[in-house]
N, C-alpha and C positions, 0 to 999 in steps of 0.2 A: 459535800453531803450527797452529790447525785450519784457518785461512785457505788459506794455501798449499795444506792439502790437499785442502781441499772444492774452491779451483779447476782443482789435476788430476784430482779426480774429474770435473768438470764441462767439462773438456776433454777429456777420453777419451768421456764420451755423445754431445758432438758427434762427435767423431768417427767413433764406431760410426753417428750420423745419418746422415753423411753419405757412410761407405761405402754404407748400404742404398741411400742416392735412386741410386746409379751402377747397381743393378741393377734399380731398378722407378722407375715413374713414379705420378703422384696421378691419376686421372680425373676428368674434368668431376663425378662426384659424390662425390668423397672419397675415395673406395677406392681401395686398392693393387695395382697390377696388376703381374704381371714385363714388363720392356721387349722387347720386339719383339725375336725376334733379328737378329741381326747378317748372317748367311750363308746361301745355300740348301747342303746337302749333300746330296751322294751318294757310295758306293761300288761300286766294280766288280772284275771280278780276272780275271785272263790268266793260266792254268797256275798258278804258285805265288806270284804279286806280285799286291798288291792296291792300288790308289791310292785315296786318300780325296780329295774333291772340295769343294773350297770357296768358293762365289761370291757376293759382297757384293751382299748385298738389293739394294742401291739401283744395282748397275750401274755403280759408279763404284770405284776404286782396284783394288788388288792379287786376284786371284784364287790362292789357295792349294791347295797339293798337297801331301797325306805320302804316303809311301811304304811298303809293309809286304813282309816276304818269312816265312812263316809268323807266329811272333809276337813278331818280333822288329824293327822299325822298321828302314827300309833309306837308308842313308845314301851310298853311293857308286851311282857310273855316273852318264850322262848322260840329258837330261830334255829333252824337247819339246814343244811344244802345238799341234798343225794345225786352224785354224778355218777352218769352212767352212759352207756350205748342207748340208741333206740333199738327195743327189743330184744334186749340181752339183760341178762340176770345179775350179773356179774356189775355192783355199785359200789362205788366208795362216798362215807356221811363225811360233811366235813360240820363242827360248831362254828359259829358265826358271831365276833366281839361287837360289841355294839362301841361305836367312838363317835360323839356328837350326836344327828340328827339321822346317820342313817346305820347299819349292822354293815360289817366287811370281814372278808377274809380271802386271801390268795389261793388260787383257786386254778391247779394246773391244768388247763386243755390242750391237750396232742392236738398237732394240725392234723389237715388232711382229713379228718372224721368227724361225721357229727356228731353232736353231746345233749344228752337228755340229762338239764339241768332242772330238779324239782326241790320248790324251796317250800318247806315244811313250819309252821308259825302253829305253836301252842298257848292257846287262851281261856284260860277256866278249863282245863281239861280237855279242852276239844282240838282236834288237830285239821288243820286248814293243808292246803297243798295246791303251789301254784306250780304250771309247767311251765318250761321255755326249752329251745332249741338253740345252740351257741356251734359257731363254723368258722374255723380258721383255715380259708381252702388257700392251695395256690394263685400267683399272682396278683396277692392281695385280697382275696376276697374273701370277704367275713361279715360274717350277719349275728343277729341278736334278735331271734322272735318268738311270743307268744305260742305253746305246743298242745294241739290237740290231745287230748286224754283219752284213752279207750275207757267204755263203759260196760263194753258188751260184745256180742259175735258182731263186727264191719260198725260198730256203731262207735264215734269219737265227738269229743265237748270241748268247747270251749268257750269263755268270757271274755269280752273285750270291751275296755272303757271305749267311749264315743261322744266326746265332746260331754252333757251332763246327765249321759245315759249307760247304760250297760248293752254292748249285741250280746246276747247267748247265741250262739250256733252247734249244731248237733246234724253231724256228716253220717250219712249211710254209705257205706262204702258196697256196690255190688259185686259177685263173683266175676262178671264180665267187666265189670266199670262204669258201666252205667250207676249211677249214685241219684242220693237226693241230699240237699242241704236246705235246713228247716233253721230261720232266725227271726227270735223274739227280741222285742228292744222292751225293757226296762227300766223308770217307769214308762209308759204307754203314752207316746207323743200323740199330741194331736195335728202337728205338723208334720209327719213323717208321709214321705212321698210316695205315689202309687208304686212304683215300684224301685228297685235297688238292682245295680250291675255288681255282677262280684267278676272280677278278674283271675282264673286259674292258671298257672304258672308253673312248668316241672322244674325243678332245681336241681333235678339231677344231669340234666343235660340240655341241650340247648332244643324246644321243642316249638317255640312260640307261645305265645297267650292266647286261651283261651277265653273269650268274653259270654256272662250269663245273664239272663236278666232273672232275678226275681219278683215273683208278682209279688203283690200284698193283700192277705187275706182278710177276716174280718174282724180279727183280733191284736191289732199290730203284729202281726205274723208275716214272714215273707217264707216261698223258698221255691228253690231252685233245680236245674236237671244236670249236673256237669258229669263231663266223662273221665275218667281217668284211667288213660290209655295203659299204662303200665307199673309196679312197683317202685316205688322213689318216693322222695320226701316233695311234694306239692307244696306252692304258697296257697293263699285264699286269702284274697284281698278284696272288703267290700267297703262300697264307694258310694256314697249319699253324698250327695249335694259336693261340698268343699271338704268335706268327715272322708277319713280315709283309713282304714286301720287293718292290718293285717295277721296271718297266724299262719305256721307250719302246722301240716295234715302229714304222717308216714301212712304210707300206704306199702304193704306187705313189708318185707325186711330188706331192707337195706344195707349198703355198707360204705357208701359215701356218697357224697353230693356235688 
């Protein structure tokens, strides 16, 4: 009788084996490392919907989108994906199937360039529009962030979830570079700290980081003086406490990063 059970015991350790290798891989020197993941992501949020962004590392298959309308996951209306250049006219829409819990569809990005990915959600007739930025550069490098929106002459928005709050941020962009950035948090914490460092960052080349402090005025308002020395796609990355969240700024026209 012990037979039989020593080999389901001995059949369940493999098994539990061979769940683990599906999450980590061996390295050249024996250690266990977790597997590389899978997706670049980002989030963003338009008024009261927020879309979660999800693009396969390697650039090839389905690109995935959930949907949120406070905290509750949004499953009706219609969905669209407009790819394009930053600053160029020139876009292709693609429709977007919904399977399960979130809307996907494959979704070609050329390396080398970056991609103004804007994803279009229709509800009761009104059409929402969230930006992102998606980069498949040399050497591996590849990003997935949040894209400022122009509004106006040098003036660009954007929303960023923040732990159980919303940043709005809204970039003045100057002729020289001298700028202003203005951010509201939503609703209006009462613990939100005298003031905020946003981190600026060129991505178009190798330039250093810039560090900013923003004050904080008297309406949970903060903002800031940053420079931006030259045309290129900028990070802006702000930094509260352990909160960390960032966004892609185009600054003039670009043609790669």
């Amino acid at each position: 009788m012990r037979a039989p059970v020593l080999l389901c015991f001995l059949l369940a350790a493999l098994a539990a084996v061979a769940n683990q290798s599906v999450r980590h891989f061996h390295a050249r020197d024996g250690t266990t490392r977790p597997a590389a993941p899978r997706f670049l992501r980002a989030d963003s949020v338009a008024n009261d919907v927020r879309a979660d962004l999800a693009v396969p590392v390697s650039g090839h298959g389905d690109t995935l989108i959930r949907l949120w309308k406070g905290r509750g996951q949004l499953d009706t209306g219609r969905i669209s994906v407009v790819l394009s250049r930053p600053r160029q006219r020139s876009q292709r829409t693609f429709r977007l199937r919904r399977v399960g819990n979130s809307y996907r569809r494959a979704i070609p990005f050329a390396p080398a360039v970056p991609w103004k990915l804007l994803v279009r959600v229709t509800l009761a007739g009104r059409v929402k529009t969230l930006a992102f930025l998606v980069y498949f550069g040399p050497g591996g490098r590849r990003l997935a962030l949040p894209l400022f929106a122009p509004i106006g002459a040098g003036t660009q928005v954007a929303s960023l979830p923040v732990g159980d709050m919303v940043a709005d941020l809204r970039v003045v962009v100057g002729a020289s570079g001298d700028s202003r950035i203005f951010l509201v948090f939503r609703p209006a914490h009462v613990h939100l700290p005298s003031h905020l460092r946003l981190a600026v960052t060129m991505m178009s080349m190798v330039m250093g980081t810039q560090y900013v402090s923003a004050e904080r005025g008297p309406h949970s308002d903060y903002s800031a003086r940053p420079f931006f020395s030259m045309p290129g796609i900028w990070r802006i990355q702000v930094q509260a406490g352990t909160l960390s969240r960032a966004a892609a700024l185009v600054v003039g026209n670009p043609s790669s990063i």
